[in-house]
Residue frames relative to the residue before (quaternion, step in Angstrom):
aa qw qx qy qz dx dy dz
X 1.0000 0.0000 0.0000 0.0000 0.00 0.00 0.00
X 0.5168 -0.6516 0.5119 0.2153 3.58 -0.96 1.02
X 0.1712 -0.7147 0.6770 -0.0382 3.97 -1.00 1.01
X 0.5373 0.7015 -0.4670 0.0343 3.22 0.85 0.26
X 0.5175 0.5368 -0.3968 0.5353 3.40 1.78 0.40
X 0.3820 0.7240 -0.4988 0.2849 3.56 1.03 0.31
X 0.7744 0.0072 -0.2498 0.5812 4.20 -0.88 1.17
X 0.0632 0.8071 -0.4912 0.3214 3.48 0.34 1.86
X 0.4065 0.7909 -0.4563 -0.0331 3.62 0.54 -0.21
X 0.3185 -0.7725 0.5304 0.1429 3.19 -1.20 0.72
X 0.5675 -0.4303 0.6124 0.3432 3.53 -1.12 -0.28
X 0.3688 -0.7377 0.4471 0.3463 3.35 -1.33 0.76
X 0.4347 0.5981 -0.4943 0.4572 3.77 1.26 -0.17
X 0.7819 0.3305 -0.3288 0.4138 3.98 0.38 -1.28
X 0.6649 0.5056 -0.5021 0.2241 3.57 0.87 -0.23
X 0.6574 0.4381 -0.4129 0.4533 3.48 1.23 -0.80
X 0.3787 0.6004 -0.5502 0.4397 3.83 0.78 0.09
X 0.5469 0.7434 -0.1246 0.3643 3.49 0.57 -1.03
X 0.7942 0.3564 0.0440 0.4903 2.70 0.09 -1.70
X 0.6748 0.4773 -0.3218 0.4618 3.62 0.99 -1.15
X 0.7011 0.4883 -0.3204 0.4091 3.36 1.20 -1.55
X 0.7503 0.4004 -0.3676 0.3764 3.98 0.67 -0.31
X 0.0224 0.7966 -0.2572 0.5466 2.96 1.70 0.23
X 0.9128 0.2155 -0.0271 0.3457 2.96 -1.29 -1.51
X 0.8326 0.2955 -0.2701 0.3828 3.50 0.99 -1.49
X 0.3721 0.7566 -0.4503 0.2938 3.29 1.55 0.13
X 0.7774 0.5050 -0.0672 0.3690 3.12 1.23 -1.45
X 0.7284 0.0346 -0.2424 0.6399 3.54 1.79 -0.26
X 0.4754 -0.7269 0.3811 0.3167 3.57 0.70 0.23
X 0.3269 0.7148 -0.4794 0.3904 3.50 1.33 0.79
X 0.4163 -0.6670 0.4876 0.3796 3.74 -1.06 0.21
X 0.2262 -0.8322 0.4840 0.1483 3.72 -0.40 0.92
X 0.4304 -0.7390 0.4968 0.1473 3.18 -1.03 1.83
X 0.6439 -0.4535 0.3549 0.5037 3.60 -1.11 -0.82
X 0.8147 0.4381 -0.3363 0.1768 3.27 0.96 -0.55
X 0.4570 0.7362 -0.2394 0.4379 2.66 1.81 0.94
X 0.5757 0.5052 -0.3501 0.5393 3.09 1.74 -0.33
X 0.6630 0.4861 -0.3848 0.4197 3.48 1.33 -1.45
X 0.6179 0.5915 -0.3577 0.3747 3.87 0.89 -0.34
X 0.6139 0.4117 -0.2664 0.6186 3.61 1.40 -0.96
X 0.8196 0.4609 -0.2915 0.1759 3.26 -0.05 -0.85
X 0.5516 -0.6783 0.3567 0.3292 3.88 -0.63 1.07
X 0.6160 0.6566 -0.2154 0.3783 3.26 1.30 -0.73
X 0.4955 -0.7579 0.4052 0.1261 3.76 -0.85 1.16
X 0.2699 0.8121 -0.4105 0.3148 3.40 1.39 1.43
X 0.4212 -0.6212 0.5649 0.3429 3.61 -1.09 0.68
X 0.5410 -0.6526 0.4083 0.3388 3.42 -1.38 -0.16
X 0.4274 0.5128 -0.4757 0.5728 3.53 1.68 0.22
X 0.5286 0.4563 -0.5709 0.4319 4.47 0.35 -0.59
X 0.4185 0.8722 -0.1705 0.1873 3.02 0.64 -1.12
X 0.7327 0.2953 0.1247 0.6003 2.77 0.11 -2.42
X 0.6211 0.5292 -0.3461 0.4631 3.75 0.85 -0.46
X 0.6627 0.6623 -0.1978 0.2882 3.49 1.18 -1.09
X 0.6390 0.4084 -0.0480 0.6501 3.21 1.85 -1.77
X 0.5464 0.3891 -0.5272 0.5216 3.79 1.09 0.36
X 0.6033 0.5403 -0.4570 0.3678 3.47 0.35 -0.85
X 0.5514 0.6701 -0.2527 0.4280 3.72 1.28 -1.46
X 0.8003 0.3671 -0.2170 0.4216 3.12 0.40 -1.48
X 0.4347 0.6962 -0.3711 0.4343 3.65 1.34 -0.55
X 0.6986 0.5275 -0.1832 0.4474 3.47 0.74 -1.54
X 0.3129 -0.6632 0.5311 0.4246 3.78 1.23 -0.95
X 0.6910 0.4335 -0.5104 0.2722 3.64 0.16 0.55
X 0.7653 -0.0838 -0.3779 0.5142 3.40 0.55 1.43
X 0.3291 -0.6196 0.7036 0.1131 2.79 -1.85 0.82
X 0.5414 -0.6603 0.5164 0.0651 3.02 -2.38 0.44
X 0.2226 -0.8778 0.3650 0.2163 3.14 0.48 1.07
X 0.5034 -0.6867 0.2642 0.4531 3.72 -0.43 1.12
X 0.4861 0.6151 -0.3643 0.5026 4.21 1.02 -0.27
X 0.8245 0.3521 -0.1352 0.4219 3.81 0.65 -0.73
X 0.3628 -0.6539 0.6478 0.1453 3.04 -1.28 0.14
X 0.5690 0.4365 -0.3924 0.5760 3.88 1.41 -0.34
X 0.4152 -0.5895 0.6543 0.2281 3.24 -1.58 -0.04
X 0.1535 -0.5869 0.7948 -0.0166 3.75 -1.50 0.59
X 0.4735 -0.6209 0.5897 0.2064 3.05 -2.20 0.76
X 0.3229 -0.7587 0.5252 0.2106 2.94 -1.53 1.01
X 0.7999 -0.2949 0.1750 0.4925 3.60 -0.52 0.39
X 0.6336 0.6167 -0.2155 0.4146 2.95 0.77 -1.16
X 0.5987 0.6272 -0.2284 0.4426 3.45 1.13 -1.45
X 0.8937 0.3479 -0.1287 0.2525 3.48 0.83 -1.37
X 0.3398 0.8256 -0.2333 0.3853 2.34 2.20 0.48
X 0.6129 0.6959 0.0528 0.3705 2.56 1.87 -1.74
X 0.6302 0.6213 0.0695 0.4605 2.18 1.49 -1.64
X 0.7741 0.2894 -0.1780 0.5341 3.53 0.76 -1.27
X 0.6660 0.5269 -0.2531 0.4634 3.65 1.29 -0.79
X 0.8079 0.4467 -0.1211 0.3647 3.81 1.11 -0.36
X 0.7877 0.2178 0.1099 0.5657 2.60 1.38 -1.61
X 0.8569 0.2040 -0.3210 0.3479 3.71 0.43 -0.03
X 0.5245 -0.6819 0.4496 0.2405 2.92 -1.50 0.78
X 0.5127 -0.6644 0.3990 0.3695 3.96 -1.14 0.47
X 0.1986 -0.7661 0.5821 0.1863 3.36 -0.65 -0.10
X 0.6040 -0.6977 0.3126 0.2251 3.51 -0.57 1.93
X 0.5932 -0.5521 0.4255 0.4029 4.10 -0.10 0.33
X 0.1559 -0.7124 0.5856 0.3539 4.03 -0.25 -0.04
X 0.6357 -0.6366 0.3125 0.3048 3.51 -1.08 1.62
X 0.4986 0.6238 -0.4608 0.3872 3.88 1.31 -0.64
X 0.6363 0.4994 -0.3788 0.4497 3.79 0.91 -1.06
X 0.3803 0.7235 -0.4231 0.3910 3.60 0.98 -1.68
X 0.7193 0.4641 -0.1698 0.4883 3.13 -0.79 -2.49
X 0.7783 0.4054 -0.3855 0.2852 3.97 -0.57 -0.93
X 0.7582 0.3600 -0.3250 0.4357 3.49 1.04 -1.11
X 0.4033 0.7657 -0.3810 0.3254 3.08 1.19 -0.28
X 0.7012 0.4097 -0.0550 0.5809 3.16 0.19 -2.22
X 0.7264 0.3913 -0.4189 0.3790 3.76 -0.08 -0.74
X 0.7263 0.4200 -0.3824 0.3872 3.83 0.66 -1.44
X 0.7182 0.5624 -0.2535 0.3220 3.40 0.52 -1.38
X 0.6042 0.6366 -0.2985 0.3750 3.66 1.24 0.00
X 0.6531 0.5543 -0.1332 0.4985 3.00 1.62 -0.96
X 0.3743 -0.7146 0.5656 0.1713 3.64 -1.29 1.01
X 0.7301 0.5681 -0.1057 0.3647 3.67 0.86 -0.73
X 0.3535 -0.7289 0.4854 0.3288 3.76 0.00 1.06
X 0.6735 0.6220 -0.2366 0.3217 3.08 0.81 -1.09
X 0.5931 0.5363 -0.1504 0.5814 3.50 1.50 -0.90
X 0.6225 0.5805 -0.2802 0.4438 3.15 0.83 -1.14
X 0.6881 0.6151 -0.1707 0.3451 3.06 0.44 -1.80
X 0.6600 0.4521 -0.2846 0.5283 3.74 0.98 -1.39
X 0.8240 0.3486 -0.2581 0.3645 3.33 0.22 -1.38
X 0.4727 0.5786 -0.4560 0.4836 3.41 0.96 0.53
X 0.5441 0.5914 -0.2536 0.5385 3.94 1.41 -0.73
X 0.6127 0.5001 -0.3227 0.5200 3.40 0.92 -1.64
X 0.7481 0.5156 -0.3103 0.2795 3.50 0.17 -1.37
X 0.6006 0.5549 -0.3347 0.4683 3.44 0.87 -1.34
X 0.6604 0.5005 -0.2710 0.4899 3.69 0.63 -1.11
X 0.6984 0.5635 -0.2918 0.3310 3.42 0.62 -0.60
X 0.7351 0.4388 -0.0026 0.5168 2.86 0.84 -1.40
X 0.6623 0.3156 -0.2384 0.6363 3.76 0.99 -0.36
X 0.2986 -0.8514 0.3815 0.2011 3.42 0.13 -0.76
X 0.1421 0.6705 -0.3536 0.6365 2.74 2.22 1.06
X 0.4409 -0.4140 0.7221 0.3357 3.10 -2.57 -0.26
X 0.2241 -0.6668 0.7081 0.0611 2.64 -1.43 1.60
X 0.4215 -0.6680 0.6014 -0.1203 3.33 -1.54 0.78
X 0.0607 0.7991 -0.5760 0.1612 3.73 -0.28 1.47
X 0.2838 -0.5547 0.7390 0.2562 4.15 -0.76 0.63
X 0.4085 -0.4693 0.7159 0.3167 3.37 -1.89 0.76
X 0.3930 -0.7268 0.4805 0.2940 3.97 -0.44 0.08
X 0.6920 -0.6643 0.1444 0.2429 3.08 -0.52 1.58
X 0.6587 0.4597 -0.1942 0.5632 3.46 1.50 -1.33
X 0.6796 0.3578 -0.4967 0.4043 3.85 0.62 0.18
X 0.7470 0.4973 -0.3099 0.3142 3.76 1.01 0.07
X 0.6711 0.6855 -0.0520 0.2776 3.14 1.72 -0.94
X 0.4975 0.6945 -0.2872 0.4332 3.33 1.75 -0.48
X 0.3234 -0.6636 0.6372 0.2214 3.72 -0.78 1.49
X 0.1606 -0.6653 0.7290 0.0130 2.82 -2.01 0.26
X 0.7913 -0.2311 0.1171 0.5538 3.72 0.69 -0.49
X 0.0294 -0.8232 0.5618 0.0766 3.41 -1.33 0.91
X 0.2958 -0.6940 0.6279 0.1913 3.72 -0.84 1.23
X 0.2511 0.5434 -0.7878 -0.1450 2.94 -2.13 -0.43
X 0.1836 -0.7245 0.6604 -0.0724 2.20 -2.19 1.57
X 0.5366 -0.7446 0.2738 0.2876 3.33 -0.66 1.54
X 0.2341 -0.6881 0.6787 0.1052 4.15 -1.00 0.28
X 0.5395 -0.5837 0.5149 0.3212 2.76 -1.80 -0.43
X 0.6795 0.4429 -0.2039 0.5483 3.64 -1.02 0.06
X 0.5372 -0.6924 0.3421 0.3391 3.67 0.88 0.41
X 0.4649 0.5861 -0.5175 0.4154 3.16 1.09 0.61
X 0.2812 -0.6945 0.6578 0.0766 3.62 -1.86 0.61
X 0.1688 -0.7457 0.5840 0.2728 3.50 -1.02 0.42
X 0.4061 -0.6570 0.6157 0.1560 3.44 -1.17 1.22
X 0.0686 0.7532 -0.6541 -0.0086 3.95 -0.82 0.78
X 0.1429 -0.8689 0.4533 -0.1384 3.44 -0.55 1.67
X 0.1790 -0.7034 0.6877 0.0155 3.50 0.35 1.82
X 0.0079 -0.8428 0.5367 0.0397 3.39 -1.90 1.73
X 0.4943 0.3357 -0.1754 0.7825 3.56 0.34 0.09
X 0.7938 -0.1916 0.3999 0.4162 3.39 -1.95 -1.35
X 0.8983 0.2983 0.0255 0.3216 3.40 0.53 -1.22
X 0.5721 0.5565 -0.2312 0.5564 3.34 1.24 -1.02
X 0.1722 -0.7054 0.6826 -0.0829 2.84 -1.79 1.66
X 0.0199 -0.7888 0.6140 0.0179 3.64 -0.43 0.89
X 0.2453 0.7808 -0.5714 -0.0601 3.83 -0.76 0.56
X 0.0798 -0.6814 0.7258 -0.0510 3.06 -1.44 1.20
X 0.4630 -0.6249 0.6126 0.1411 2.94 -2.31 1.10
X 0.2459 -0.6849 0.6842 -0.0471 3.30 -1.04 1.22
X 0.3388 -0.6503 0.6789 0.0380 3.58 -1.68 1.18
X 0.3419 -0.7441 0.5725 -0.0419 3.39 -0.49 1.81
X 0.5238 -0.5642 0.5618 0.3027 4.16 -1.21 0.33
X 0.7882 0.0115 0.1163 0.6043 3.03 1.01 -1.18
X 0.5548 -0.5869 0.4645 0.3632 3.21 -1.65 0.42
X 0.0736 0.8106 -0.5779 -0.0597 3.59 -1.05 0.68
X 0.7244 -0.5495 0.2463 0.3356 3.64 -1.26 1.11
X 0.4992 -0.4160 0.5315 0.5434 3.71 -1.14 -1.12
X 0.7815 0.4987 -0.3191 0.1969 3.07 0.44 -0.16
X 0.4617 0.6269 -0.2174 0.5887 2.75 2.03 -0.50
X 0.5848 0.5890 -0.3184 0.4579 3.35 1.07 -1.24
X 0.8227 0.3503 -0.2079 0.3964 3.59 0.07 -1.40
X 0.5254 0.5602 -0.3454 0.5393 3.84 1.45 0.03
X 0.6762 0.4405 -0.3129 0.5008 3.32 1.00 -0.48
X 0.7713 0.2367 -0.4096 0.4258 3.71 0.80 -0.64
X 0.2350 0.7162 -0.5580 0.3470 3.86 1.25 0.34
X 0.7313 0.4905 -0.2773 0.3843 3.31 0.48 -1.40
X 0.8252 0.2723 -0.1858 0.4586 3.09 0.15 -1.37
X 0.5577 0.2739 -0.5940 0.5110 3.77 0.47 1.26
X 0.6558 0.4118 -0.5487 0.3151 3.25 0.17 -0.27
X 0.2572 0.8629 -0.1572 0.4057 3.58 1.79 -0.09
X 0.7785 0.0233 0.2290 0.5839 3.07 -0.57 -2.29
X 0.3973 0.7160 -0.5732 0.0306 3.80 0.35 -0.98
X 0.7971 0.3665 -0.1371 0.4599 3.86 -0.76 -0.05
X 0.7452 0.5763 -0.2534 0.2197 3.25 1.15 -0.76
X 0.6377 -0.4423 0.3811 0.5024 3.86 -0.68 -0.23
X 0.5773 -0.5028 0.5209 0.3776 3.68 -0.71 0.71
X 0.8929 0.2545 -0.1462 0.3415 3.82 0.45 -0.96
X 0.3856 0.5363 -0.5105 0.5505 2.92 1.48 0.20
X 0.6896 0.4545 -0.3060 0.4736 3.81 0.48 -0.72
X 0.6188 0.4064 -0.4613 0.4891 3.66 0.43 -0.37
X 0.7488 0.4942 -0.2574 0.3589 4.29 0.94 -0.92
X 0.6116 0.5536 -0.3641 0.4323 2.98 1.65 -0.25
X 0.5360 0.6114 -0.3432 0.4702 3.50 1.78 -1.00
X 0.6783 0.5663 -0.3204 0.3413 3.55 0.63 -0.88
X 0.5006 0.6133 -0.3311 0.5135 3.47 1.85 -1.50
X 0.4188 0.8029 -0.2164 0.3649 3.54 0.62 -1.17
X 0.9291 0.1042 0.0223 0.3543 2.99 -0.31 -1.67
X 0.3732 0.7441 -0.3373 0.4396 3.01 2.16 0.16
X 0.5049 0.5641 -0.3134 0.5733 3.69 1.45 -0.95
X 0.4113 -0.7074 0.4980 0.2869 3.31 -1.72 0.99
X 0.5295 -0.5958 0.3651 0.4809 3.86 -0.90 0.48
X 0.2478 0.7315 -0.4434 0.4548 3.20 0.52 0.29
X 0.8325 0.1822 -0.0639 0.5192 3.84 0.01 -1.38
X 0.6432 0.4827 -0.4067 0.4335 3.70 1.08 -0.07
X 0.4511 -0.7574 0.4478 0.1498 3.48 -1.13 0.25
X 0.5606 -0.4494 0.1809 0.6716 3.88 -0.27 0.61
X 0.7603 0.4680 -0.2976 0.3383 3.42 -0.13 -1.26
X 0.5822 0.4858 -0.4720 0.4497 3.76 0.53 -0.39
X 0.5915 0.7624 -0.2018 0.1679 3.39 1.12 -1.35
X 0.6959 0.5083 0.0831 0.5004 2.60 1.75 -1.71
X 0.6950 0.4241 -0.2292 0.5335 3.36 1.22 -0.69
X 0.5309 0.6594 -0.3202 0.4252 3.57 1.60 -0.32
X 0.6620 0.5248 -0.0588 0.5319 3.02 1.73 -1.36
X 0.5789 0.3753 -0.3719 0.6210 3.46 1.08 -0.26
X 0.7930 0.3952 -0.2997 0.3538 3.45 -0.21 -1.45
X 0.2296 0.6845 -0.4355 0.5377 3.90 1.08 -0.05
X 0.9552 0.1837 -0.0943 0.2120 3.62 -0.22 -1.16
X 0.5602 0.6007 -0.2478 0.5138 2.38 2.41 -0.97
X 0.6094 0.6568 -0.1614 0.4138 3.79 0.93 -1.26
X 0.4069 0.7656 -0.4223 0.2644 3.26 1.38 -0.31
X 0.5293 -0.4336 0.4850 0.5447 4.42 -1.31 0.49
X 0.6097 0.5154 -0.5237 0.2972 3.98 -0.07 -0.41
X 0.7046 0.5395 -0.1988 0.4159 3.60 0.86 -1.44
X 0.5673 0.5366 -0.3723 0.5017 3.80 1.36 -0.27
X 0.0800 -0.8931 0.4319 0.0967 3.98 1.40 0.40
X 0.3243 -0.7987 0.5068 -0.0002 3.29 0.15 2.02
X 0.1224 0.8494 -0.5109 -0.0503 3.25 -0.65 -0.01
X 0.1771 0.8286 -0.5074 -0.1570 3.89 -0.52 -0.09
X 0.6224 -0.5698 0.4194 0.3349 3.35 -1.45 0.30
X 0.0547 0.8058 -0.5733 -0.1377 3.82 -0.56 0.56
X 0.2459 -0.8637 0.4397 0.0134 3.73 -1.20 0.79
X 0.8512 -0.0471 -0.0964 0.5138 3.93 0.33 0.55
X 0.2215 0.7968 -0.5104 0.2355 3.02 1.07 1.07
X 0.4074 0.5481 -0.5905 0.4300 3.49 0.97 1.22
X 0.6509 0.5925 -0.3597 0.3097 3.43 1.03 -0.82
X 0.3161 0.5896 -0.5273 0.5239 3.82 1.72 0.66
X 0.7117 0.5495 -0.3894 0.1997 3.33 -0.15 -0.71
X 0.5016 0.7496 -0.1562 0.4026 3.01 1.88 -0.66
X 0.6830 0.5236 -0.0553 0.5062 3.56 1.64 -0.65
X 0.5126 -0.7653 0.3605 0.1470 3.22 0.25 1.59
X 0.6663 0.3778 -0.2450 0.5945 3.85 1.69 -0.62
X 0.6528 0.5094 -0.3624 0.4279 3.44 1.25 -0.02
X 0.7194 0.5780 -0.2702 0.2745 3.55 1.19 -1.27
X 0.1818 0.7884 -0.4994 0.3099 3.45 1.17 0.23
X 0.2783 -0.7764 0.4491 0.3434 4.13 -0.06 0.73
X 0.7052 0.4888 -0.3830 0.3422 3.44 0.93 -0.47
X 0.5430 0.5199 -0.4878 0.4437 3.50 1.43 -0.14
X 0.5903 0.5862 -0.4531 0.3203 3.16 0.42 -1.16
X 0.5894 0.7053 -0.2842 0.2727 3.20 0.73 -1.30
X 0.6650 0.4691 -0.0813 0.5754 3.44 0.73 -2.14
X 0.6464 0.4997 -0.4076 0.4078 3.49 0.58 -1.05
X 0.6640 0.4727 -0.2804 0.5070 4.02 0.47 -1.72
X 0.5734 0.4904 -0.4967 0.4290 4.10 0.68 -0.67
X 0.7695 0.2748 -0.3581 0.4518 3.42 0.01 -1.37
X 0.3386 0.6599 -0.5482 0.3865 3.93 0.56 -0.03
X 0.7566 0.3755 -0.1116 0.5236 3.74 -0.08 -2.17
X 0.7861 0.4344 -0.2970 0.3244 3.77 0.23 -1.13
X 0.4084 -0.7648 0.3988 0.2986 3.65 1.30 -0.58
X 0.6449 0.6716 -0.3432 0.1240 2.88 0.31 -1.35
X 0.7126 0.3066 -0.2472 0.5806 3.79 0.59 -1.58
X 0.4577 0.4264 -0.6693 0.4010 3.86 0.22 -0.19
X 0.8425 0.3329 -0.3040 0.2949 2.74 -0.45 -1.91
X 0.3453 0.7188 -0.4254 0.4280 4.22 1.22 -0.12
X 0.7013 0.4439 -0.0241 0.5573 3.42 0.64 -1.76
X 0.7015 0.2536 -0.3792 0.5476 3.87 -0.07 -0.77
X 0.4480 0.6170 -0.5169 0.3892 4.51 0.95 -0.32
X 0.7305 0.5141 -0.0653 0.4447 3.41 0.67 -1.90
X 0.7613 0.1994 -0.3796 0.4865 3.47 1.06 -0.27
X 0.5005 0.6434 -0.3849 0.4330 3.78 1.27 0.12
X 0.5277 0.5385 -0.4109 0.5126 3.76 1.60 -0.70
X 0.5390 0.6217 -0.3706 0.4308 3.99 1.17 -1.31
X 0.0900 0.7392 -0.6137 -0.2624 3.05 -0.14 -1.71
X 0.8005 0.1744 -0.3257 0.4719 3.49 -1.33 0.80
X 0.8849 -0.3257 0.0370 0.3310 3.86 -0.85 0.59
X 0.1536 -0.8413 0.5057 -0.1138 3.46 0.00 1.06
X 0.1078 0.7703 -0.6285 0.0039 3.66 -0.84 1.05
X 0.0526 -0.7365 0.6742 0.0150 3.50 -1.57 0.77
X 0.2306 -0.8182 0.5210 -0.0775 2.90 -0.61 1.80
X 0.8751 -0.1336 0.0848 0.4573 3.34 -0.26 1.18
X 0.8221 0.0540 0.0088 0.5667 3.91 -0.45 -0.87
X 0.5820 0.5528 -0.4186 0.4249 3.87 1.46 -0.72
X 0.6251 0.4903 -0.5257 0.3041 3.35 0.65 -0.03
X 0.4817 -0.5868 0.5239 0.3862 4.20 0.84 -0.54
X 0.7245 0.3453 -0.3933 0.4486 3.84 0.66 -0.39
X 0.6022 -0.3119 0.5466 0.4911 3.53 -1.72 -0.31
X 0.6568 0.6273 -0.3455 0.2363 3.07 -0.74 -1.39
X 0.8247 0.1300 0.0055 0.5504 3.36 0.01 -1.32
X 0.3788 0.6951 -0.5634 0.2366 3.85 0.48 1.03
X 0.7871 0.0829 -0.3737 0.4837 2.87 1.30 0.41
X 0.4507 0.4543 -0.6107 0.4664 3.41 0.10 1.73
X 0.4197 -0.4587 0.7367 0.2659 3.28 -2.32 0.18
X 0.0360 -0.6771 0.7340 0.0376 3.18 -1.83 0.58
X 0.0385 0.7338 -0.6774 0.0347 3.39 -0.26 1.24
X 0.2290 -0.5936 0.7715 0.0002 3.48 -2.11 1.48
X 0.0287 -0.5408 0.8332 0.1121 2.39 -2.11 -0.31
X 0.2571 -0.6965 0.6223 0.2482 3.70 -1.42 0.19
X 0.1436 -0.7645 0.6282 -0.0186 3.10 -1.75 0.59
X 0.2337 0.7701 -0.5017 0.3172 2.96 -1.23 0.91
X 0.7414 -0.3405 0.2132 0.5375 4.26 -0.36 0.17
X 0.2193 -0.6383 0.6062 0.4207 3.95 -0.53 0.25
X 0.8529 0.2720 -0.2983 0.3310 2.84 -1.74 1.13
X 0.7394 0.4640 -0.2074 0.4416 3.38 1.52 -0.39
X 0.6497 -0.5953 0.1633 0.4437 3.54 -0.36 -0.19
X 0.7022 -0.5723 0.1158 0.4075 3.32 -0.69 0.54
X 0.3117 -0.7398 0.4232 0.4201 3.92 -0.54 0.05
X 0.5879 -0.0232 0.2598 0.7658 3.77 1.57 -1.57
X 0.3267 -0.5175 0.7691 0.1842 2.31 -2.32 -0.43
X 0.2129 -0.7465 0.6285 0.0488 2.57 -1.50 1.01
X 0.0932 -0.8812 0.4617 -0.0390 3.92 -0.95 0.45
X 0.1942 -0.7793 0.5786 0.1420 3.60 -1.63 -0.30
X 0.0557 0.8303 -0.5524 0.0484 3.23 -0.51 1.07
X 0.1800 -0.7541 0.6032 -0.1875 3.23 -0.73 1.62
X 0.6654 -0.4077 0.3832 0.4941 3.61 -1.52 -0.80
X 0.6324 -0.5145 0.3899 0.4283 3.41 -1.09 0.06
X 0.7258 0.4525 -0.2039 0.4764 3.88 1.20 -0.63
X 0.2767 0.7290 -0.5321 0.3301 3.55 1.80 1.17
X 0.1709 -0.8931 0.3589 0.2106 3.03 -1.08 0.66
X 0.7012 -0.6840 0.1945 0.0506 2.71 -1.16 2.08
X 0.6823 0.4898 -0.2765 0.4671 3.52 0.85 -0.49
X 0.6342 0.2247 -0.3765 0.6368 3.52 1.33 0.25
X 0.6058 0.4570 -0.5031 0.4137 3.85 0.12 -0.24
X 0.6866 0.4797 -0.3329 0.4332 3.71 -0.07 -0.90
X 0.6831 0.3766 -0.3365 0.5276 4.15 0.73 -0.32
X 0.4811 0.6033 -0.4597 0.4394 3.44 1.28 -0.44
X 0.7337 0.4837 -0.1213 0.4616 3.31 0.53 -1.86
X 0.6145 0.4666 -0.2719 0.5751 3.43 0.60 -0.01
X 0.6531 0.2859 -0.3374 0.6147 4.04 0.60 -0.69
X 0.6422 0.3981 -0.4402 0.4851 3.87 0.06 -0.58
X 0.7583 0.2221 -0.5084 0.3423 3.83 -0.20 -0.29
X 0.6753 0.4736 -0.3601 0.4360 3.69 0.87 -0.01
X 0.3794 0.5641 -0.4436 0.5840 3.57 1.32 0.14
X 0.7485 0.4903 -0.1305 0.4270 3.44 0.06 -2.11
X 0.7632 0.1639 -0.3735 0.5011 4.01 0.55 -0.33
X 0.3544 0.6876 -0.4669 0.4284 3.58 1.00 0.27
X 0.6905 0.5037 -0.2798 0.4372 3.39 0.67 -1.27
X 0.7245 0.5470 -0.1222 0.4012 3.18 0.83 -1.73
X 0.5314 0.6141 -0.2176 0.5414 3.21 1.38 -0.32
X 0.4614 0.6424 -0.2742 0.5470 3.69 1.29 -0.68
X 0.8433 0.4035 -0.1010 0.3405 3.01 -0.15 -1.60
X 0.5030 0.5305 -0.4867 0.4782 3.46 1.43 -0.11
């Protein structure tokens, strides 16, 4: 998470200025001049204090002037400021409560679960909601093959769970027979079979901590394979996403070429699932505001998480919203927060 509004202090006249003016554009997405604050605001202020107030602001970087306006809007930077200093949450309303409730706790099926927890977030915010499959229903080996190529490469064929097949080519020191090949994945089921994908990737690592010296050809070799095979790619993350049309809806969003970049990283996965990694490493609630995320795409959205999973135990996923950057935060962020404690509640049932 970005600090880059971190030893900010304001004035109490410029913070509620502030506050009123992010406010305001949260709520119609217009840039808000001065005579709009000196109209909203309770406070006995000319419209030149004013104008002095949002220069001082803009000085600071937490709003900017869009070149079309004369008002002023926050820049990323602002809502940092903004969410970390100055605003206050605002309790769920019990009607939402009641929904995740009744809806998660009804269901037998992670898998069910899992969507209609996505559906909900989206619903109820009006954003794209965002759901990790949880790590421990996807991750359990079952069998590894290798089959020999050319050029010292091998193909690795990885049976996960029951059903899932993952195969991936791997670059070998040397060339090495079928027979060698199928002795090597003997071992390493007779090994990893049953286990978590990461328990197997820490045990390789334990492994390779030992000098070669105490290991034996065959240990040698499966260290060296499994190394490549065992890799975060092979642990096929995945999550459920749910009304990520309702972006289009936002005048800072409809821009075809965001949309565009935005729906890629959507289909392609990767930086979500990059981003929901980074906030699952955090644990508990996690916002990126614009540029804090590291990708294009989402520079101009927020993505607030949260993780879930047993209290006290380790995480399962993450779960989230992503929306525009001018969502407002003091009800989304308790949302996201009750749903991952709603959502490992459920899951918790079902054990």
């Amino acid at each position: 998470m970005n600090d880059s509004a971190h030893g900010i202090e304001l004035s109490e006249r410029a913070q509620h200025l502030f506050k009123l003016l992010i406010e305001r554009y949260i709520a119609d997405g217009q840039p808000v001049g001065s005579r709009t604050l000196a109209r909203d605001t309770k406070l006995e202020l000319s419209p030149a204090t004013i104008r002095n107030v949002m220069a001082d602001l803009e000085d600071l970087g937490l709003i900017k002037s869009p070149h079309t306006s004369a008002g002023r809007v926050p820049t990323a930077r602002g809502y940092r400021f903004f969410v970390d200093s100055i605003m206050t949450y605002r309790d769920p309303a019990p009607i939402d409560l009641r929904r995740f409730t009744d809806d998660l706790h009804g269901e037998g099926d992670v898998r069910r679960i899992i969507e209609k927890t996505s559906m909900l977030l989206s619903d109820i915010t009006r954003f794209a909601g965002l759901v990790m499959i949880p790590a421990a229903d996807q991750r359990a080996l079952r069998q590894v093959e290798f089959l020999q190529l050319n050029d010292n490469r091998v193909l690795a064929i990885l049976v996960i769970n029951e059903r899932e097949v993952q195969n991936r080519i791997i670059k070998t020191a040397r060339p090495y027979s079928p027979g060698e090949l199928t002795e090597v994945a003997n071992y390493l089921n007779a090994a990893f079979a049953g286990k978590d994908i990461r328990q197997v990737k820490r045990e390789i690592l334990a492994e390779m901590s030992a000098t070669r010296d105490e290991m034996n050809r065959l240990m040698q070799t499966a260290i060296e394979m499994a190394q490549q095979v065992f890799t975060d790619e092979a642990q096929s993350k995945d999550y459920v996403l749910a009304g990520q049309t309702n972006l289009m809806e936002f005048t800072e969003l409809s821009d075809i070429d965001k949309l565009r970049a935005l729906f890629e990283a959507f289909n392609h996965k990767r930086d979500v699932l990059h981003l929901l990694d980074q906030a699952l490493s955090a644990n508990g609630v996690q916002i990126f505001i614009g540029e804090e995320s590291g990708y294009h795409a989402f520079d101009d959205c927020s993505i607030v998480t949260s993780t879930y999973g047993p209290e006290g135990g380790e995480s399962l996923g993450v779960l989230g919203v992503i929306g525009p950057t001018r969502m407002p935060y003091e009800k989304v962020i308790p949302i996201v927060d009750l749903t991952a404690k709603v959502l490992s509640s459920a899951l918790n049932s079902l054990q």
